[in-house]
C-alpha positions, 0 to 999 in steps of 0.5 A: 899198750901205746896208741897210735898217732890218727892214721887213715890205715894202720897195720899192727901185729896181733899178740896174745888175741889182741893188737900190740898197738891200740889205734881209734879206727873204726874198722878192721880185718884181720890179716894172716902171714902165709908162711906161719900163723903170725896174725896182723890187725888192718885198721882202717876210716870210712873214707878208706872202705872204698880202697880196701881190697888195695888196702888187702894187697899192700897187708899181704905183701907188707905181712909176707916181707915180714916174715924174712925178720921174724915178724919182729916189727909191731906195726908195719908201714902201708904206703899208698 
């Protein structure tokens, strides 16, 4: 598995029950494609806690772009 550079929030694709990517964020949910069972790992700091439900939203429509390419990106990118 390859690690991440710190990040404050990472989206990364779950493979096999286990994320792609490792990362060292302490905190994560888990975050499912509407369109198939694809499955992806939001990580995220303390200091994001606060924005998560924002944070929630840009995973659902980052997952949901992802599924026109076939999910075939590890991790995908969440700007705030």
């Amino acid at each position: 598995m390859k690690t991440t550079n710190a990040m404050a929030v990472s989206l990364i694709k779950i493979v096999n029950g286990m994320p792609a990517i490792s990362d060292t964020l302490p905190n994560h949910q888990t975050t499912k494609c509407p369109k198939c069972e694809q499955t992806y790992r939001l990580a995220y700091t303390d200091d994001e806690w606060h924005k998560l439900s924002a944070w929630l939203g840009k995973a659902t429509r980052a997952v949901r772009e992802s599924h026109k390419i076939r999910h075939d990106a590890t991790a995908l990118e969440l700007r705030w």
